[in-house]
N, C-alpha and C positions, 0 to 999 in steps of 0.2 A: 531390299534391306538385308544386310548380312548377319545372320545369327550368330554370334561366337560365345555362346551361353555353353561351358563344356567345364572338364577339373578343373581349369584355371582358375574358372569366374567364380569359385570357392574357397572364401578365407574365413582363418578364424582370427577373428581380435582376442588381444588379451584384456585386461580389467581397464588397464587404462587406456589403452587405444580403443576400446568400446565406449568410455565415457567421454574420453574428449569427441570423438565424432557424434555422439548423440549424447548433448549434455544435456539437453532439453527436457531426456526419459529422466532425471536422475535431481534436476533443481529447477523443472519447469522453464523458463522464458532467462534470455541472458541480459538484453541493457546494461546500462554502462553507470547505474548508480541511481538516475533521475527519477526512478518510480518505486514505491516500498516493497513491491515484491520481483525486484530484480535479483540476478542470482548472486551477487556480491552478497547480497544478506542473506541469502538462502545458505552460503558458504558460512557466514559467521554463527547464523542458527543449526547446523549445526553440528558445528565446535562446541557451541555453548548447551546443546541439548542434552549431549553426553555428561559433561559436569552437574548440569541442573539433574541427572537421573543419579549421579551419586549423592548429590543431594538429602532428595528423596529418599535412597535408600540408608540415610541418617551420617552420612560423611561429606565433613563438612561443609562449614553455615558460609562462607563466604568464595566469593570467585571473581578477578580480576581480569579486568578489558581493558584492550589498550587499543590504540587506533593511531600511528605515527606515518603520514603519507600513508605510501602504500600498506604496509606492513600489519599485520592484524595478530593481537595474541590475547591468549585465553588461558587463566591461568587456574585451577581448583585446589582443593585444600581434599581432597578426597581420598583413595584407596591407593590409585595411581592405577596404571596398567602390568600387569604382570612383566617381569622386567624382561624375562626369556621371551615374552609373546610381544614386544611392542612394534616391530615391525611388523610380524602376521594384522596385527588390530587396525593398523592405519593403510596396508597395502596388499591385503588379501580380500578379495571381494568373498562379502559372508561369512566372512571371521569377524567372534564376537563374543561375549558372555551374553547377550541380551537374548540367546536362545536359550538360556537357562533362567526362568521364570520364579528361582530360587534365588538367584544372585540380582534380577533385577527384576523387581515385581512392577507394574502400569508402568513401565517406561515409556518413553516414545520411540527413540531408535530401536527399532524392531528388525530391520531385514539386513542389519552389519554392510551398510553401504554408503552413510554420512563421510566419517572421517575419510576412509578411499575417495571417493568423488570430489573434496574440498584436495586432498591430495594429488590427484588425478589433474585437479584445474589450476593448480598453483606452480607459479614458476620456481618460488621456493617454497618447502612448506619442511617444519621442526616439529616434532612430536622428544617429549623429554617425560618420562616417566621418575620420582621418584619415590623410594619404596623400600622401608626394613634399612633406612642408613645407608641404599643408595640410589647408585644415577644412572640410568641409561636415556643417550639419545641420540638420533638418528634424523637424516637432512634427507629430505629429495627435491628433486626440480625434473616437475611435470609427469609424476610416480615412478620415477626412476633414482633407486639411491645413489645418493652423490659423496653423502660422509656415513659411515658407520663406525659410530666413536665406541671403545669400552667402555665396557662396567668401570665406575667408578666407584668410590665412597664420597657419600654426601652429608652435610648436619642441614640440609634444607627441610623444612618441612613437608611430608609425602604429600602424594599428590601430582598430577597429572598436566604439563604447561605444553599448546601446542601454537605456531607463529607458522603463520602463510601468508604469501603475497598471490593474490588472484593474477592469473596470468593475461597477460595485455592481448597476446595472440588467441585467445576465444574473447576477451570480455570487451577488446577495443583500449582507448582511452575513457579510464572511468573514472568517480569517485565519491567516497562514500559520504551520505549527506547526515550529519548527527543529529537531527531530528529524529531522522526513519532510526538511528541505533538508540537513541533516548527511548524510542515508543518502544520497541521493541525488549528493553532492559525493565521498562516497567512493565509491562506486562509480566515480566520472571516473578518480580517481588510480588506482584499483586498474588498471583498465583501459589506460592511459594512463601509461607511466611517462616518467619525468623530466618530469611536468605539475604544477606547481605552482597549487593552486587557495588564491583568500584571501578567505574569507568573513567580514564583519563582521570584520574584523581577524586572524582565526584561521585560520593555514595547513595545508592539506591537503594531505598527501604521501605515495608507498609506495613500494617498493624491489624486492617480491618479487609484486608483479601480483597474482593471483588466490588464491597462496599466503596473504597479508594478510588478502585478504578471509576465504577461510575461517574465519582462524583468529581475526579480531574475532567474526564472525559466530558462532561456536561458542563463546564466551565462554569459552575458556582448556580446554586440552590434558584435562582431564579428563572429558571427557564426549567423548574420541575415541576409535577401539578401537584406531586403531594410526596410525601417525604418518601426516599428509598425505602422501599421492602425487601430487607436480608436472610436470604433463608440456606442453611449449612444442615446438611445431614449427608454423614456416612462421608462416601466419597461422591455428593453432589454438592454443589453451590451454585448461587443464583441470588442476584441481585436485580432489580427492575423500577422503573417507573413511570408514568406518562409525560414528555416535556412538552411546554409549553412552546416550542419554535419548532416544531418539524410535522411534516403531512405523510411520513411514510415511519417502517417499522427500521429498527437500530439493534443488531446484535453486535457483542463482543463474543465469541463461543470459541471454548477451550476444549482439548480432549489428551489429559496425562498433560496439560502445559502446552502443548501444541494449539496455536493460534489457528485454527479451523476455520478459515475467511468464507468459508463455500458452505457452512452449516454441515449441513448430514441430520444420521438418524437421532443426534440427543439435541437439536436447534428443535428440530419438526417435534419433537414431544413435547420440549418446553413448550412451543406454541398450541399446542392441543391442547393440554393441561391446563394451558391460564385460562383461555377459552374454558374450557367445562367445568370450570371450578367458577368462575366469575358465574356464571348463566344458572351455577346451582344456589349461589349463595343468592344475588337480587331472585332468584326463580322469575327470570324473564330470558325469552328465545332471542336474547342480542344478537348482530348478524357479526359475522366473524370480524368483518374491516373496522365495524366502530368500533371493539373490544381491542384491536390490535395496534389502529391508529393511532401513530404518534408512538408509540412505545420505546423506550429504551431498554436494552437488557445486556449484561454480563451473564453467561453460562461457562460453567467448569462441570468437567465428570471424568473421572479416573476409571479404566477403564482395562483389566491384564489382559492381554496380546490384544488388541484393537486390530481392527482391519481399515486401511485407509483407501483411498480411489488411485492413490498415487502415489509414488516416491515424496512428495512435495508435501505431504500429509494437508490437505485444504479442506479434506471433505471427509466425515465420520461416515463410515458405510456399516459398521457394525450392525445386530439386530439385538444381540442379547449381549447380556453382563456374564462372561466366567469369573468362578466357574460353576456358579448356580444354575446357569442358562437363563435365570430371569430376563424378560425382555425388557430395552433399555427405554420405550415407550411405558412401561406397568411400573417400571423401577420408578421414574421422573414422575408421572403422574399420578402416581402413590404419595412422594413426597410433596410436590406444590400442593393437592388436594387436602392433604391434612395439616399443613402451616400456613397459608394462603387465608385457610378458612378461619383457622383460627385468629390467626392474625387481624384478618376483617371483623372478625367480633371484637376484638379487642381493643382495635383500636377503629371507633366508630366515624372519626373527622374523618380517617384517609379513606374510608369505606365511601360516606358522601362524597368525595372529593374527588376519587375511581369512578361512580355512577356518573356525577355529572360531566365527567373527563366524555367519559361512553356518548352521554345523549346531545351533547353538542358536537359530536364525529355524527352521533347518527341524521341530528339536524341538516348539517352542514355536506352532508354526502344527498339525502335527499331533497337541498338546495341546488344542490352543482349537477346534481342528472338532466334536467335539460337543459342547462349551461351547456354541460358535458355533448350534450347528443348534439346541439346546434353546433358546438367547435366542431366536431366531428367531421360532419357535415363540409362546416369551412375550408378544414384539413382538405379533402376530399377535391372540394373545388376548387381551391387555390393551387393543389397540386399538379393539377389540370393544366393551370395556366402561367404557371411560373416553374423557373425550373433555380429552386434554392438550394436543392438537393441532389448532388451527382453524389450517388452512390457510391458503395463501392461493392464489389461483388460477393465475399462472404456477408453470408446471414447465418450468426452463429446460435440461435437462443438456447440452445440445446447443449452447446460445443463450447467448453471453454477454453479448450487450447488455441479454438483462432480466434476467439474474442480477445484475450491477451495480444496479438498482433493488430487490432483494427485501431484505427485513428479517425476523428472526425475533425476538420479545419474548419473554423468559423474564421467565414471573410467580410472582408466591407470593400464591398465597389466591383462591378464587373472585370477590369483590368486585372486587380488582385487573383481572382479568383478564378478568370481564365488562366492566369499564369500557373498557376499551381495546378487546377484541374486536367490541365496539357501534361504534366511535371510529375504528375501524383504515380503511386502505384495501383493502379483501378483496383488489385484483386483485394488489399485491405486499407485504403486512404479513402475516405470519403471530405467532400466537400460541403460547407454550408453558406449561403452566398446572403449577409444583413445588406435592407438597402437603408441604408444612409445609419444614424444614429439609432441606438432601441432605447426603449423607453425607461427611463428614470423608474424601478418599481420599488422602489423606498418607499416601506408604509403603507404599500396597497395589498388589500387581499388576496389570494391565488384566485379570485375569479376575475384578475385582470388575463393571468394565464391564458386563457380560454377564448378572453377575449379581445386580445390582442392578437393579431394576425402574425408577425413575426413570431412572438412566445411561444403561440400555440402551434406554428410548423415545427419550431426548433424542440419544444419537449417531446412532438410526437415523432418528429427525429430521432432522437436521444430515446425513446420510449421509456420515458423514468415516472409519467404519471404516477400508476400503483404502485410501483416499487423498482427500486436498485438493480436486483434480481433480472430482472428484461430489460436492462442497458446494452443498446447495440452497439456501443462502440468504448473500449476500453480507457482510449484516452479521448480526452477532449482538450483540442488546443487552438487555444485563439492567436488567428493569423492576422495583425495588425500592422499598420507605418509605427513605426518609430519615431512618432514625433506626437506632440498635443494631444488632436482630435485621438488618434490613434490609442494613445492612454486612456484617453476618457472613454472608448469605446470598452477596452478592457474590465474600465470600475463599471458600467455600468452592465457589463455581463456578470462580470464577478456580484454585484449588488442583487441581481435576477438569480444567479445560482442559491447565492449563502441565505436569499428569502425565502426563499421557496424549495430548492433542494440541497440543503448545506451538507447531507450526506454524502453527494458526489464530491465533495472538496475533502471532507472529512477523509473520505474512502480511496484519495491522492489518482483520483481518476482528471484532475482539470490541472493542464497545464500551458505556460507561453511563449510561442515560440520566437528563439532568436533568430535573426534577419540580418546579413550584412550591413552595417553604415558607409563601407568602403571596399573597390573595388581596386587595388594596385597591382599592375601586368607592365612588364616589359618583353620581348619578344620571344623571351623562351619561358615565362613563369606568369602564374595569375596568384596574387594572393588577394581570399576574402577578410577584411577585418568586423571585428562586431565594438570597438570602440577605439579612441583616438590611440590610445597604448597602444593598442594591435597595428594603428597603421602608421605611426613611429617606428616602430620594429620591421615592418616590412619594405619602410623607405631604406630602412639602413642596410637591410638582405638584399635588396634589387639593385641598389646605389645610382645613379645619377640618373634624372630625368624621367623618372616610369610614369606612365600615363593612371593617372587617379581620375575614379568615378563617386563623386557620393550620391549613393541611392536617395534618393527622398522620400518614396514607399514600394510597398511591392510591387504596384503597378508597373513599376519601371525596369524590377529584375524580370532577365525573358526568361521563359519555358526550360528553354534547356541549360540554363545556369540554378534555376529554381530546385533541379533535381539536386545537386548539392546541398541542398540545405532540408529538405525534406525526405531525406536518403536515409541508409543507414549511420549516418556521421550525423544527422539531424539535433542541433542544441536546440532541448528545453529545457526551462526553469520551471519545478514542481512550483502550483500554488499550495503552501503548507501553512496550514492554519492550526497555530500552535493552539494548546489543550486551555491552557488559562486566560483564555484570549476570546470573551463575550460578544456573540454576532450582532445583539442587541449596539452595545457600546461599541462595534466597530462601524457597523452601516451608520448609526446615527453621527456618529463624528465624520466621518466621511462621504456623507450623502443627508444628512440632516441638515438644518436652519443656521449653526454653529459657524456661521462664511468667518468673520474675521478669527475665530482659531485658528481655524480650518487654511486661510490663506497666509498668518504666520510661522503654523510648521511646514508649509510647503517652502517658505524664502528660508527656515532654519537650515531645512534638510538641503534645497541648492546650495545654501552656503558652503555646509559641511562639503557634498559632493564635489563641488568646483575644487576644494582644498585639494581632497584626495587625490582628483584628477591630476591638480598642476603638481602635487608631488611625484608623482607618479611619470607625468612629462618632466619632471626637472632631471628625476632618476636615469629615465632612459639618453637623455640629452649628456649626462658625464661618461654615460659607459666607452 
């Protein structure tokens, strides 16, 4: 092997040729829109993080989102940026005000490298300052100025407007799903009060801060055990309470507004504090699971210069509060300890209400241990003897940058499931192989979990028993036919997730994947379609006589066609389970006793479909 390691092999990238080549240091994971923490949002958050920091620092209450196809703009009512500096602020890596702690106190943007990186990644991107009666703004495409307009005079209101289009050559064919931007807009307001946010015309507002959030989030009072506990001091907040549908622990955690998905050091305190404050008030040694069991919580904590794990800000690593030095563990557990407490005298129904929540987790744990020990067991032998589970070869528990890359394909039928296992990428695809139908778990306890042999391989697959946290595989997506059976196999996994772990849906980790219906090739071209539109349109591109295949299930696409569809060009549809949307009232209408409702919105909704369809063929048939 020849060495040529010598001066040549030494370059230096500038700002943007180091972010485009490694965007990944700078917004985490890239995809193409289909998952909430792909970097399209990481690009809009932030745009919007900078405006939410003038905010805070008391300029102005409102800020304006737009979202037109591609095209994303962000528009504040704030200071604006200094009108000589507005190109250093969007194109100078580490240029900033936010290193003066005077000008921007608990902000988030801390390391002056959000707006470059959204710049950096965009085909176009506008930054438009206005400021003292006037205007400067300035155009690039892919960090390179393209228009450098004068100083103008302006009567607009100051303030700071910036428009980017994410660039198709890093991010693919993508796009953004308004769900994932709703969640994300409310979380601002919850956060942030008297912040008016105006997306696409539709305003965003909250009253009661973290209170709100919970209580969208928990889709209505009944699936609570006892009424939220709101507790606000200084620059903490915390909202919590025990719900009645879930077997594992629920945070929302904030840090300066930053949606901190990975906790850190102010999640880990809240959870020690509720613990040692519950265990002083009953003066009983509860074990840490039944106190935590089931829980829901919002946490915020404000926090000057924070230290994060990453560009991506996911994880609070700080230890103390400046610039007291307090630590951020004495700070939180200072506060729960003394409104918790009091709050439980006071109010004595939620106090009962709390215990009893405890002693039927602790009942029901010391129910399920030798349940637990015999699945175990089961696991162990059955894995022996079947093989449901082709791996794949990262095991990340520790690593979250490759757990963001792993996939798990739940399949039905050997043929399936050979094909893609042939097809997969071993080092982060893994395989899950159901034989025939899984069982209807509407209405049954989690100790069918256990004892159900498929359930109990597939959770201990998934490793989501005790918690979310040691989820080995980022996404979860069901590999199905396209046809009936195929459906039904989907409802009755989705029906086993949102029973039993409606977190992972919650947390946009389960999604399904598309599968060609049609295969159209003439001798120089293959085209895949995934509905009859698509293969209308490819008749017309190929033109006379091309050989068409309709798949009937996966079983029948081979190995080495499979890799297109499970590749990076891979189409999934997130399952999103909107906030006002009760898991109670949706399993029971759709897997409860309810048949002739049940089988008239299914003839409503073909109706409607077949419309859309044949308009759709009539369309393509004039062009």
């Amino acid at each position: 092997m020849v060495d040529n390691y010598g001066d040549e092999s030494i370059r230096t990238l500038d700002w943007k040729e180091h972010i485009r080549l490694r965007p990944g240091m700078y917004i985490g994971k890239l995809g193409d829109g289909t998952s909430h923490d792909d970097g399209i949002y990481v690009l809009l958050k932030e745009i919007i993080d900078n405006s939410i920091d003038e905010f805070v620092m008391g300029n102005g209450k409102t800020i304006e989102v737009a979202i037109t196809d591609e095209l994303v703009s962000v528009r504040d009512y704030g200071r604006g940026m200094p009108l000589g500096k507005v190109i250093d602020c969007v194109s100078k890596i580490n240029t900033g005000a936010k290193y003066d702690s005077n000008v921007f106190k608990k902000a988030v943007g801390l390391n002056g490298v959000g707006s470059k990186a959204v710049n950096a990644m965009s085909s176009y991107f506008k930054a438009q300052s206005i400021r003292e009666g006037k205007t400067k703004i300035v155009e690039f495409c892919r960090g390179e100025i393209s228009q450098d307009y004068k100083l103008e005079s302006s009567e607009e209101k100051q303030g700071t407007m910036i428009a980017f289009i994410p660039d198709e050559d890093i991010f693919g064919k993508y796009r953004y799903l308004l769900e994932y931007v709703e969640e994300m807009l409310w979380n601002y307001v919850f956060l942030n009060n008297g912040l008016t946010i105006v997306f696409n015309g539709q305003k965003f507002q909250a009253k009661n801060g973290l209170l709100d959030l919970l209580e969208r989030n928990m889709s209505g009072t009944d699936t609570m055990n006892y009424p939220i506990i709101h507790i606000r001091e200084e620059d903490f907040e915390c909202a919590f309470t025990h719900s009645n549908n879930s077997y594992n622990e629920e945070y929302y955690s904030f840090v300066n507004g930053q949606h901190t998905t990975q906790g850190g050091t102010h999640q880990n305190a809240f959870r020690e504090a509720i613990v040692k404050t519950i265990r002083e008030f009953y003066n009983k040694d509860y074990d840490t699971s039944d106190i935590r069991n089931s829980l829901v919580a919002a946490i915020s904590i404000k926090v000057q210069e924070p230290v994060f794990e990453s560009q991506t800000k996911t994880k609070l690593g700080s230890l103390t509060i400046e610039p007291n030095g307090q630590s951020v563990r004495n700070f939180i557990g200072e506060i729960i300890k003394r409104h918790l407490d009091n709050y439980l005298h006071i109010n004595p129904e939620t106090a009962d209400a709390l215990q009893r929540k405890i002693m039927q987790s602790e009942k029901e744990r010391k129910d399920m241990a030798n349940i637990k020990k015999l699945a175990k067991e089961s696991v162990k032998k059955a894995s022996l003897h079947n093989k449901k589970l082709r791996d794949c070869r990262i095991h990340f528990n520790s690593n979250h940058e490759n757990r963001l890359d792993t996939t798990l394909f739940i399949t039905e039928g050997d043929s399936a499931s050979g094909s893609i296992t042939k097809s997969r990428d071993v080092q982060t695809q893994a395989v899950f192989s159901l034989k025939g139908k899984p069982l209807n778990s509407y209405g049954l306890s989690k100790k069918i979990v256990y004892e159900n042999e498929e359930f109990n391989l597939l959770q201990a697959a998934l490793n989501i028993d005790d918690s979310l946290e040691n989820l080995r595989y980022n996404n979860v997506v069901f590999a199905t036919d396209a046809d009936v059976d195929g459906m039904h196999i989907r409802l009755l996994l989705l029906t086993f997730f949102l029973q039993f772990y409606p977190d992972l849906v919650r947390g946009g980790h389960v999604y399904i994947l598309q599968t060609p219906l049609f295969r159209v090739r003439n001798k120089k071209e293959t085209i895949y379609c995934y509905s009859e539109e698509e293969r209308l349109n490819a008749l017309k591109k190929l033109g006379t006589n091309p050989e068409i295949t309709r798949f009937k299930g996966l079983g029948e696409i081979s190995p080495n066609e499979f890799v297109f569809f499970i590749g990076p060009n891979m189409r999934l549809d997130p399952v999103i389970l909107k906030r006002d949307m009760s898991i109670n009232e949706l399993l029971e209408f759709y897997m409860g006793k309810n048949t002739p409702d049940r089988q008239q919105f299914i003839i409503n909704n073909l109706r409607l479909e077949q419309e859309l369809i044949d308009e759709k063929i009539a369309a393509i048939a004039t062009v």
